[in-house]
PADO-294954 format. One record per residue: residue in one letter; x, y, z negated of N, C-alpha, C, O in turn. Coordinates in Angstrom, 2 decimals. Atoms other than C-alpha are relative to their C-alpha. Layout:
# residues N
NODE   resn       npx       npy       npz      capx      capy      capz       cpx       cpy       cpz       opx       opy       opz
NODE      A         X         Y         Z         X         Y         Z         X         Y         Z         X         Y         Z
...
***
This chain:
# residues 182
NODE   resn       npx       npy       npz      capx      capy      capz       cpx       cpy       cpz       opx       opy       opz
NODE      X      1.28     -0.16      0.65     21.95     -5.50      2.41     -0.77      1.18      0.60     -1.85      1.04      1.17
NODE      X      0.55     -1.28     -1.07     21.28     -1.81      3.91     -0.56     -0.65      0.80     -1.73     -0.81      0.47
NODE      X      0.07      0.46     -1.19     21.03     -3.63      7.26     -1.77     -0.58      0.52     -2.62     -0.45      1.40
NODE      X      1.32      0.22     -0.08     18.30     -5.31      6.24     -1.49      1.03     -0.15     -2.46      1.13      0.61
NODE      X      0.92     -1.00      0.11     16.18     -2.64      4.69     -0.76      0.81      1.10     -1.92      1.21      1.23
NODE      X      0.26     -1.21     -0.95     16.82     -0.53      7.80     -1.24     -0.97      1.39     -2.34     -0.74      1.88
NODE      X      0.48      0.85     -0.63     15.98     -3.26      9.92     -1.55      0.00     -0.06     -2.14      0.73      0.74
NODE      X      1.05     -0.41      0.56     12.50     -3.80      8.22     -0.81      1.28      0.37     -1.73      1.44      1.16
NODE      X      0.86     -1.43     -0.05     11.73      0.10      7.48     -0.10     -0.03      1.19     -1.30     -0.26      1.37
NODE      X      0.36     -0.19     -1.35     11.98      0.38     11.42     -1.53     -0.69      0.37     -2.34     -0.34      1.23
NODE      X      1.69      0.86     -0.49      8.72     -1.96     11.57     -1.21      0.28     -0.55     -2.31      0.30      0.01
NODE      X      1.09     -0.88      0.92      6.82     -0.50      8.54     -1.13      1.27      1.47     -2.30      1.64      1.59
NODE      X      0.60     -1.15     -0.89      6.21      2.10     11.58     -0.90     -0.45      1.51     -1.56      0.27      2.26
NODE      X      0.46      0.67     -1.03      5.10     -0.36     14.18      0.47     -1.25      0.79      1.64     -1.43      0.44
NODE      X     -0.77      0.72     -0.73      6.01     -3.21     16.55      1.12      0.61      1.10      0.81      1.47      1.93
NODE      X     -1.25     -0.55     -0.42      9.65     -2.60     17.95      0.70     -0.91      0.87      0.64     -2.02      0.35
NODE      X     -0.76      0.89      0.32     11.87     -4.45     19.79      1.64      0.14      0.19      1.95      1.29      0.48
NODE      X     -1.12      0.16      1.02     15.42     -5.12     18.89      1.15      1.49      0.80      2.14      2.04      0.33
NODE      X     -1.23     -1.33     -0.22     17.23     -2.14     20.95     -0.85      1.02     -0.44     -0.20      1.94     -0.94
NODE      X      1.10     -1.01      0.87     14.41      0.02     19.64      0.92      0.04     -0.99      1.99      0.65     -1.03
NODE      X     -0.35     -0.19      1.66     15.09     -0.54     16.08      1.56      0.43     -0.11      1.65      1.39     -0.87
NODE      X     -1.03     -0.29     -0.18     18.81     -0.20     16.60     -0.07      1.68      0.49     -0.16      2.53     -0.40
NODE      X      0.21     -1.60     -0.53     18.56      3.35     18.53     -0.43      0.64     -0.71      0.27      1.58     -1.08
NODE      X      0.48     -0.96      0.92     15.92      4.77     16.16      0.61     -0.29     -1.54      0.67      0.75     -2.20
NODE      X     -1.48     -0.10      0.87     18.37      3.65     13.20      1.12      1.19      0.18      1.20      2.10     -0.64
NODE      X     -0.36     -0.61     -0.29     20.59      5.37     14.69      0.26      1.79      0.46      1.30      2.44      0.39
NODE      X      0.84     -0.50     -0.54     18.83      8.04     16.09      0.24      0.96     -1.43      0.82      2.03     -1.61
NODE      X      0.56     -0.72      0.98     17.85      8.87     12.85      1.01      0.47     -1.59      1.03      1.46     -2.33
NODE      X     -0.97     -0.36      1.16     20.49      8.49     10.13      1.99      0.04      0.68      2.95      0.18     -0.07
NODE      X     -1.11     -0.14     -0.48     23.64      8.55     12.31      1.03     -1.16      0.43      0.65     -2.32      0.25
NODE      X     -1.04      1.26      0.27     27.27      6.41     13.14     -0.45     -0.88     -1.16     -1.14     -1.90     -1.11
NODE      X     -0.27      0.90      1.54     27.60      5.21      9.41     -0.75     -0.99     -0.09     -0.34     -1.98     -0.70
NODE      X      0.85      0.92      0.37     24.09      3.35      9.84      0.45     -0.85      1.13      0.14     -2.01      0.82
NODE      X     -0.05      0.86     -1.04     24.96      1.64     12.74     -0.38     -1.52      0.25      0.53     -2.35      0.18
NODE      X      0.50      1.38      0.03     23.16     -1.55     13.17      0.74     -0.81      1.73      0.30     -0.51      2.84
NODE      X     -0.40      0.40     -1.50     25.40     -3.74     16.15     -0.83     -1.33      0.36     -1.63     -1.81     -0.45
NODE      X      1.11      1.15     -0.98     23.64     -6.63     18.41      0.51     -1.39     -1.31     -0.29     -2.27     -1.63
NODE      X     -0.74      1.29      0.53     26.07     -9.25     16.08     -1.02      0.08     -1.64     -1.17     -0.88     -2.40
NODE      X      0.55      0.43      1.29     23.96     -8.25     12.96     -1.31      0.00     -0.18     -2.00     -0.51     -1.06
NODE      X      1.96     -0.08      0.05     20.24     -7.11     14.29     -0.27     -0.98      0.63     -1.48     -0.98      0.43
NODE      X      0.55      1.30     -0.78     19.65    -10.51     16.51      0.04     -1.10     -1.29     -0.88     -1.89     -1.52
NODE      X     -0.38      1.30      1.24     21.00    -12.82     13.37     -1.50      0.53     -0.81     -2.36     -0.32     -1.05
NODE      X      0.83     -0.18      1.06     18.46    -10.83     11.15     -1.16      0.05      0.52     -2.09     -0.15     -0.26
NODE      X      1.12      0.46     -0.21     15.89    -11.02     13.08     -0.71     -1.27      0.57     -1.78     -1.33      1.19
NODE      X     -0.10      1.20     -0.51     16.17    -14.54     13.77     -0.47     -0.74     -1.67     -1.43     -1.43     -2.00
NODE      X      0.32      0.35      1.58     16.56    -15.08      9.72     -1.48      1.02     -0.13     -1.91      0.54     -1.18
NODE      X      0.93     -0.41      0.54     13.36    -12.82      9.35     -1.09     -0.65      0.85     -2.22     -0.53      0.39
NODE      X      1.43      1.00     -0.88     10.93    -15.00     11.99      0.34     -1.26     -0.66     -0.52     -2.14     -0.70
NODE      X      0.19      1.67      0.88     12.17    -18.11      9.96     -1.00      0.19     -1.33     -1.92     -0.46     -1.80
NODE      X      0.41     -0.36      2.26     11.43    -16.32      6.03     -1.77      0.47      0.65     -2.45      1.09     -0.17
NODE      X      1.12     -0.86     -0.42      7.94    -15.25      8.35      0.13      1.60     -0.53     -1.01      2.06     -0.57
NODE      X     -0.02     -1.39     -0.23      8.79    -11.56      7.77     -0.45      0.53      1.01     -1.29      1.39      0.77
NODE      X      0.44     -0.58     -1.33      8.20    -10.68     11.46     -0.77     -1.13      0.27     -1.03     -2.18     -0.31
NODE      X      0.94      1.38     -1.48      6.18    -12.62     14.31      0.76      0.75      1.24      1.28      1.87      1.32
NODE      X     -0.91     -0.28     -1.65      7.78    -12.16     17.68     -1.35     -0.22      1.21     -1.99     -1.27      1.30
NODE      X      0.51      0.16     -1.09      5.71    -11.43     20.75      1.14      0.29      1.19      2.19      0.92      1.06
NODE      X     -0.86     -0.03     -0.94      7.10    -11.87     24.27     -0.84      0.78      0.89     -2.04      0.57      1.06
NODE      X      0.78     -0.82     -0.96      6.54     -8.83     26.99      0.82     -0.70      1.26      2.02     -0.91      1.43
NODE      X     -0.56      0.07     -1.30      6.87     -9.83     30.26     -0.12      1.18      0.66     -1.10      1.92      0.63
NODE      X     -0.48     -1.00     -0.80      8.64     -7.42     32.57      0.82     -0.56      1.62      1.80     -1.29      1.81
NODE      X     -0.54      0.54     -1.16      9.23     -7.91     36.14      1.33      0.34      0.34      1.60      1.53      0.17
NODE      X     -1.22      0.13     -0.61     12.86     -8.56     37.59      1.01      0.98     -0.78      1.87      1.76     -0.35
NODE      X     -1.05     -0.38      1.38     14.40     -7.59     33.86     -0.55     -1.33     -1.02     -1.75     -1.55     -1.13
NODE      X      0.05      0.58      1.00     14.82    -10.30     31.16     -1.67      0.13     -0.80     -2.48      0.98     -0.44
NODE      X      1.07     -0.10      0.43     11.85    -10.84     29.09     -0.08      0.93     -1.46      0.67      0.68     -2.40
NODE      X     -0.43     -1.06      1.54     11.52     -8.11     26.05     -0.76     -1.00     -1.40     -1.52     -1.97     -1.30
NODE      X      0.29      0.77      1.29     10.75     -9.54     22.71     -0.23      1.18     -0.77      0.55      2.11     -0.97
NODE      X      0.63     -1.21      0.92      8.60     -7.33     20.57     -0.60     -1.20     -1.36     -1.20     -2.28     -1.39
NODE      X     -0.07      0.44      1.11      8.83     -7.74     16.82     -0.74      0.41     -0.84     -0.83      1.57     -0.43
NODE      X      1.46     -0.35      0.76      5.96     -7.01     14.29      0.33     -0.73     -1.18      0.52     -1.93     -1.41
NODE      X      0.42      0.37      1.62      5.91     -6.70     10.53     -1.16     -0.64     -0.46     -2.28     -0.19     -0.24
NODE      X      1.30      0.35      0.99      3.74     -9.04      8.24      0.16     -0.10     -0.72      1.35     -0.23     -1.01
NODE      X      0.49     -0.13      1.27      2.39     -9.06      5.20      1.35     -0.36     -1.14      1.72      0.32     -2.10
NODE      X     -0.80      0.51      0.91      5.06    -11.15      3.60      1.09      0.90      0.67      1.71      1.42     -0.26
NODE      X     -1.28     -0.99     -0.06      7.94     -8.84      5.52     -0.39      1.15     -0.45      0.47      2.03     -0.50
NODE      X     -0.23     -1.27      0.95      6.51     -6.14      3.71      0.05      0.31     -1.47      0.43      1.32     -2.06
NODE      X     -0.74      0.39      0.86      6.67     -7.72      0.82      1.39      0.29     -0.10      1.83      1.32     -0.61
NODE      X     -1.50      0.16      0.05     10.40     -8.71      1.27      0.78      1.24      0.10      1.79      1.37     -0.60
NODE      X     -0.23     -1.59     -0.44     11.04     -4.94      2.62     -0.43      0.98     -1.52      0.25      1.99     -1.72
NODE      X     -0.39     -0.65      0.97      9.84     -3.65     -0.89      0.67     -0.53     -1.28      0.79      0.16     -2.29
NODE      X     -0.46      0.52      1.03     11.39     -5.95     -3.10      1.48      0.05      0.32      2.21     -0.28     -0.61
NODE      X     -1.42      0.02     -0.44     14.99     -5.50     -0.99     -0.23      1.98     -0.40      0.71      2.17     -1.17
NODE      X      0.24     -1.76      0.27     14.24     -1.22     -1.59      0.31     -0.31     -1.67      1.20      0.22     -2.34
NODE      X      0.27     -0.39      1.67     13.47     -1.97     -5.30      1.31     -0.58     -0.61      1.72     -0.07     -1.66
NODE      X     -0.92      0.65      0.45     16.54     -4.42     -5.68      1.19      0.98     -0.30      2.08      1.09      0.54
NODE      X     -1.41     -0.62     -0.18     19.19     -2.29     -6.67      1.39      0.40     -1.45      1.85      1.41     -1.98
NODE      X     -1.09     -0.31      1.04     21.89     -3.33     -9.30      0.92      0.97     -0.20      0.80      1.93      0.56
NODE      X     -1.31     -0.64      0.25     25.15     -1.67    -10.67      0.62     -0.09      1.37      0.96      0.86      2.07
NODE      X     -1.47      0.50     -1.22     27.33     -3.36     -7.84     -0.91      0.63      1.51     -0.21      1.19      2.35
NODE      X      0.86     -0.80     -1.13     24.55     -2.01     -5.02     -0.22      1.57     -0.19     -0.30      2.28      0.81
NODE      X     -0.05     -1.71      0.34     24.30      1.77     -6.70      1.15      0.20      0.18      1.23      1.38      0.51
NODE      X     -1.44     -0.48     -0.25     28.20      1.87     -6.29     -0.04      0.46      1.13      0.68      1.46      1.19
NODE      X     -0.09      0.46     -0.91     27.52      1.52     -2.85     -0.45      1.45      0.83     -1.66      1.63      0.92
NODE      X      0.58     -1.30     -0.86     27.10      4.98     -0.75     -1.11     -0.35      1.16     -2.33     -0.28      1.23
NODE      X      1.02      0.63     -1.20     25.77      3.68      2.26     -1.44     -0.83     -0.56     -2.45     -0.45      0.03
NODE      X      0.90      0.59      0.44     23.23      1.32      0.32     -1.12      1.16     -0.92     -2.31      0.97     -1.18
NODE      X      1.08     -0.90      0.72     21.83      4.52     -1.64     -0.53      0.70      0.88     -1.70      0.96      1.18
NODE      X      0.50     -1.34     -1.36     21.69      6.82      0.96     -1.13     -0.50      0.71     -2.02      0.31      0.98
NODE      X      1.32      1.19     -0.74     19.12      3.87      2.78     -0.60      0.11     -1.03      0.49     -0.45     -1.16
NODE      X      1.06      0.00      1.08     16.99      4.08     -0.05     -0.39      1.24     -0.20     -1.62      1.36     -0.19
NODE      X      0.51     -1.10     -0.04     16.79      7.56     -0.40     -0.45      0.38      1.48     -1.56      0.92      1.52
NODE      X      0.71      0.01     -1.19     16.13      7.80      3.21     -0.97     -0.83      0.33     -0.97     -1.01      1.55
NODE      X      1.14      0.35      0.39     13.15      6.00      2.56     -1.07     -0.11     -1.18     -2.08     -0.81     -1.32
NODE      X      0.47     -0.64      0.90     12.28      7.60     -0.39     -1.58      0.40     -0.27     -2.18      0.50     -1.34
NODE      X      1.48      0.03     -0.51      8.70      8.19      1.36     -1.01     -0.77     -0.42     -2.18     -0.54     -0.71
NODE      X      0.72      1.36     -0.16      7.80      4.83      1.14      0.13     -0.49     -1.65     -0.14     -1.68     -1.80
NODE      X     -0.40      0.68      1.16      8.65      4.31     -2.74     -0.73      1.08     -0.87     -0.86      2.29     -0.70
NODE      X      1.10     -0.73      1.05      6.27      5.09     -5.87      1.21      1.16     -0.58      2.39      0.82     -0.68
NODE      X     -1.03     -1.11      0.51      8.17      8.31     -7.20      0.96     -0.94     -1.39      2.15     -0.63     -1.41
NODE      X      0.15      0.47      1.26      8.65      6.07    -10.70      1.45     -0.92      0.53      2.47     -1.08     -0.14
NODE      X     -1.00      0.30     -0.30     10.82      4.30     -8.38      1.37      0.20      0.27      2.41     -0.30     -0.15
NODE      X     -0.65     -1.19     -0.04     12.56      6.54     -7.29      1.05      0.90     -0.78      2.07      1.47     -0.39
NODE      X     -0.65     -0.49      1.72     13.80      7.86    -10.74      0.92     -1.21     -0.04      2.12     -0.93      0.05
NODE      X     -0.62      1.22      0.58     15.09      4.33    -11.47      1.25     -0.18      1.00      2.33     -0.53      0.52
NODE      X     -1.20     -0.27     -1.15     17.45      4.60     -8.17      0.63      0.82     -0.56      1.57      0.45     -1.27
NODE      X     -0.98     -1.10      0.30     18.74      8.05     -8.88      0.53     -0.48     -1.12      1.64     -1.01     -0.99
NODE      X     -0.60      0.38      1.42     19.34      7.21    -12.61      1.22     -0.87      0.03      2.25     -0.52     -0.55
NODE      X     -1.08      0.91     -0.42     21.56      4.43    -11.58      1.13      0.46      0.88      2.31      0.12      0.75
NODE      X     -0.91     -0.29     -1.08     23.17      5.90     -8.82      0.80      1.05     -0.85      2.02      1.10     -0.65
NODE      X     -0.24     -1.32      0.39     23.60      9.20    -11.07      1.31     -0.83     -1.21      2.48     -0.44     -1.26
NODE      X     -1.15      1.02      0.99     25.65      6.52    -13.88      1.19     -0.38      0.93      2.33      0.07      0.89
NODE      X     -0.94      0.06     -1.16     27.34      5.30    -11.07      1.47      1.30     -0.23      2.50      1.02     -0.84
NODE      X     -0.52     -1.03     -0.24     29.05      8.87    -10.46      0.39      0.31     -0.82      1.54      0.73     -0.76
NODE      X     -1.09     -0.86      1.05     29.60     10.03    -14.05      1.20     -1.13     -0.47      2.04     -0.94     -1.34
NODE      X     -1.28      1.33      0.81     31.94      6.59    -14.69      0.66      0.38      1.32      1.83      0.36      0.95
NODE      X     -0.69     -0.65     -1.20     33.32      7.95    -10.87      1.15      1.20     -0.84      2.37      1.35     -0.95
NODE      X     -0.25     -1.76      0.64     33.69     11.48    -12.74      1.06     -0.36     -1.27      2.10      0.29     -1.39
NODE      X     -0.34      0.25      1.18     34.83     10.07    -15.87      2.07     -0.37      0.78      3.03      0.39      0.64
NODE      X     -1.43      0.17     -0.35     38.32      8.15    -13.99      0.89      1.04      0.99      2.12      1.08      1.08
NODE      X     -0.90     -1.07     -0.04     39.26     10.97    -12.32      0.48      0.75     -0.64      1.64      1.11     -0.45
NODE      X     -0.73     -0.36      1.22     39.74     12.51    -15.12      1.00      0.08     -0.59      1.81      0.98     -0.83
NODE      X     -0.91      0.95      0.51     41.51     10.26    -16.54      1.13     -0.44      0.69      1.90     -1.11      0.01
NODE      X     -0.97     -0.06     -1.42     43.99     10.12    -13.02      0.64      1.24      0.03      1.83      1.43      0.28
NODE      X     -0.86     -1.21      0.35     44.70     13.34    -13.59      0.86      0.46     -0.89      1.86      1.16     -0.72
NODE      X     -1.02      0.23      1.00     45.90     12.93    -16.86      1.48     -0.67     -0.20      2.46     -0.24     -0.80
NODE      X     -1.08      0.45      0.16     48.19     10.27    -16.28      1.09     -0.02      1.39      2.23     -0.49      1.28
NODE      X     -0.48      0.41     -0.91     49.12     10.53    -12.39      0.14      1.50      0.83      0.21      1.49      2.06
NODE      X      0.04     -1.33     -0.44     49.25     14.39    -11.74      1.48      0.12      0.95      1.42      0.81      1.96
NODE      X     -0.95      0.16     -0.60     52.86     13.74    -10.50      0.04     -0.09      1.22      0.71      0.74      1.84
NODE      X      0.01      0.42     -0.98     52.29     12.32     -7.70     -1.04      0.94      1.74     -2.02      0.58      2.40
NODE      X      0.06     -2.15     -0.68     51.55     15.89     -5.25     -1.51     -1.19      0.97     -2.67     -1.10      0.57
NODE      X      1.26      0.70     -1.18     49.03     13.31     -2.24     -1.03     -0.69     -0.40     -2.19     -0.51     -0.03
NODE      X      1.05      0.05      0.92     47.50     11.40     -4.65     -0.89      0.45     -0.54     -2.00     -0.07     -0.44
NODE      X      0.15     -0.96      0.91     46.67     13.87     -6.82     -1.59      1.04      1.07     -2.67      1.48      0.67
NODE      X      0.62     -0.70     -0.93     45.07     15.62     -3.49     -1.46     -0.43     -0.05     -2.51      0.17     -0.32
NODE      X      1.14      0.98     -0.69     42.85     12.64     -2.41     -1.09     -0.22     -1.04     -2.21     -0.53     -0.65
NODE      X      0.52      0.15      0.68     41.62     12.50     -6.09     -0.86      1.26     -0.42     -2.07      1.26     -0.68
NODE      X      0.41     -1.27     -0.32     41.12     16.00     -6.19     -1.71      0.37      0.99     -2.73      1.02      0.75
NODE      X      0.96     -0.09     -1.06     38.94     15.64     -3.07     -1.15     -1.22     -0.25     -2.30     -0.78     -0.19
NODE      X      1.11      0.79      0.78     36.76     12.39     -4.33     -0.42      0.96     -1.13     -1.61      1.27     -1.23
NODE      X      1.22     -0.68      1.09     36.01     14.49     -7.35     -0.75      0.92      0.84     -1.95      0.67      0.76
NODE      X      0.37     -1.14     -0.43     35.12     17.34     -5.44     -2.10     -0.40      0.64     -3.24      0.00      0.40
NODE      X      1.22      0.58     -0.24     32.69     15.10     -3.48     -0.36     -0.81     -0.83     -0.28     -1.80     -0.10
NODE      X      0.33      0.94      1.32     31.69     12.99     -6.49     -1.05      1.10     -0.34     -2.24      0.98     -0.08
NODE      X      0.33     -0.87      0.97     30.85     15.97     -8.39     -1.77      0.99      0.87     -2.80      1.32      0.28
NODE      X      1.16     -0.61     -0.63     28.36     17.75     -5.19     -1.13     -1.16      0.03     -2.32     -0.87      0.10
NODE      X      0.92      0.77     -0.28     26.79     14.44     -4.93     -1.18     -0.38     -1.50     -2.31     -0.86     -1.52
NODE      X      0.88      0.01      0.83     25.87     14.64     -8.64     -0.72      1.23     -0.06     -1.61      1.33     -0.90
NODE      X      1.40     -1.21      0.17     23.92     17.72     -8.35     -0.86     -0.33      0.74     -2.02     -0.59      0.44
NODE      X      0.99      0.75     -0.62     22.72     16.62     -5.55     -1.23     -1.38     -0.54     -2.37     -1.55     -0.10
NODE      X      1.09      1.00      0.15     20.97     13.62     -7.03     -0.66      0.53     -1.24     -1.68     -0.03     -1.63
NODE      X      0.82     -0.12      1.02     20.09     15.52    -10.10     -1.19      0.94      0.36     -2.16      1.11     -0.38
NODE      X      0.96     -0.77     -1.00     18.11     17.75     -7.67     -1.01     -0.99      0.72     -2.17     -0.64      0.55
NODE      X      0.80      1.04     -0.58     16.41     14.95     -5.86     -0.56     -0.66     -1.74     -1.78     -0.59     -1.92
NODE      X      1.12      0.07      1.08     15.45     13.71     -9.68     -0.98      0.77     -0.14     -2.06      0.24      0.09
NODE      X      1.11     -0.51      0.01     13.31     16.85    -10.35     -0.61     -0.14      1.13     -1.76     -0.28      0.71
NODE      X      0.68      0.33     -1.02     11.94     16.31     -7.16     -1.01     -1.56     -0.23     -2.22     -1.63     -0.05
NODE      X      0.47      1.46      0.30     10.99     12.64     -7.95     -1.05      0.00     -1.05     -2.09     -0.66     -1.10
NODE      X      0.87      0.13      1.79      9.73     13.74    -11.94     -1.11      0.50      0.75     -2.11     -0.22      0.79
NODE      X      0.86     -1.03     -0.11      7.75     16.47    -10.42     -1.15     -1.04      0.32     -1.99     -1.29     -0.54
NODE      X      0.69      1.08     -0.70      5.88     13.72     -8.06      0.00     -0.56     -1.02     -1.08     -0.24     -1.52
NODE      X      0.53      0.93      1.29      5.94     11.47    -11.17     -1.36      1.14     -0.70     -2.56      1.07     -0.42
NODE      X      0.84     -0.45      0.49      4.16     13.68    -12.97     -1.30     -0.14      0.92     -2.22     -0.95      0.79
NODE      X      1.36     -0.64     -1.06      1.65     15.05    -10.17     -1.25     -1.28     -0.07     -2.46     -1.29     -0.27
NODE      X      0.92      1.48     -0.50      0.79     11.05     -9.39     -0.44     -0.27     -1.74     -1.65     -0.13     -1.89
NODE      X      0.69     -0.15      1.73      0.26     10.65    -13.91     -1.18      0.73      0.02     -2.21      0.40     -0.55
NODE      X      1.50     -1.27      0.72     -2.25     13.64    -13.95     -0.73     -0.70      1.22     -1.74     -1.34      0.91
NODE      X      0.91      0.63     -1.28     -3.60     12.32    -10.41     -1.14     -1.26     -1.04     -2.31     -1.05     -1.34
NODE      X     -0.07      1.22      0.72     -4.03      8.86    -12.44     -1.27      0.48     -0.98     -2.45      0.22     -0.75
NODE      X      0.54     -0.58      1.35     -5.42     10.59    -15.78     -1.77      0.80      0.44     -2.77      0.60     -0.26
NODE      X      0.78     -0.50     -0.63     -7.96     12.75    -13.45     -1.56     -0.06     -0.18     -2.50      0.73     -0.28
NODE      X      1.59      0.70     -0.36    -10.86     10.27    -13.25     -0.81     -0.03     -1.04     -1.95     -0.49     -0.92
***
């Protein structure tokens, strides 16, 4: 699901084509995002069917022909309704939040809130079974470690997002009084 998003957001910025978008993926959020040839050619094959993109062809002398890919109307549609999509079983998902907050730019603050909030539930039912692992499985000396160390990071990632909330309200607000203004 990420894959796609990233895919997309890369076009929001202009026409690309497909080792582009891959590189500046990359480029930009690291390994972890890694988009490979086996999953950005399929998706952009499924996004010129759903009309998301249009495909132009560059000709280049005595190299293959480049294929430059261009967002429309309806892929930017599909690009904010895959951002806004984001159940329980997708907020579990590290990699799938982290793509959303790294396009955080592009999303009404209001939105924004409704991510963290989820993601932030997410973490205290995280927070909550370690707990509860400790109680009954303290015995076990490596275990005990590894759980140790998920809370540890569990626990920075909830400040962290409760920090990126005021950040989000603040902007909520700002854009309300903006609103109220006229």
């Amino acid at each position: 699901m990420y894959a796609d998003i990233l895919i997309l957001g890369q076009l929001l910025s202009g026409p690309k084509h497909g080792y582009e978008i891959k590189k500046n993926v990359q480029e930009a959020l690291g390994d972890s995002f890694e988009i490979n040839n086996n999953l950005l050619y399929p998706a952009l094959r499924r996004f010129l069917e759903m009309g998301a993109i249009s495909k132009k062809i560059e000709k280049t002398e005595g190299k293959p022909d480049r294929h430059i890919y261009l967002l429309t109307n309806t892929g930017e549609e599909i690009f904010n309704e895959l951002i806004r999509d984001f159940p329980r079983k997708t907020a579990a998902n590290s990699l799938d939040f982290m793509v959303r907050v790294a396009l955080f730019d592009r999303l009404d603050p209001n939105v924004q809130l409704e991510i963290l909030h989820k993601r932030l539930a997410v973490l205290e039912e995280e927070m909550g079974r370690y707990r509860k692992f400790d109680e009954i499985h303290s015995e076990n000396r490596f275990a005990a470690e590894v759980i140790h160390f998920s809370r540890t990071q569990t626990e920075h990632e909830w400040t962290w997002v409760k920090k990126l909330m005021l950040i989000a309200q603040s902007a909520a607000s700002a854009s309300d009084h903006e609103d109220t203004s006229f």
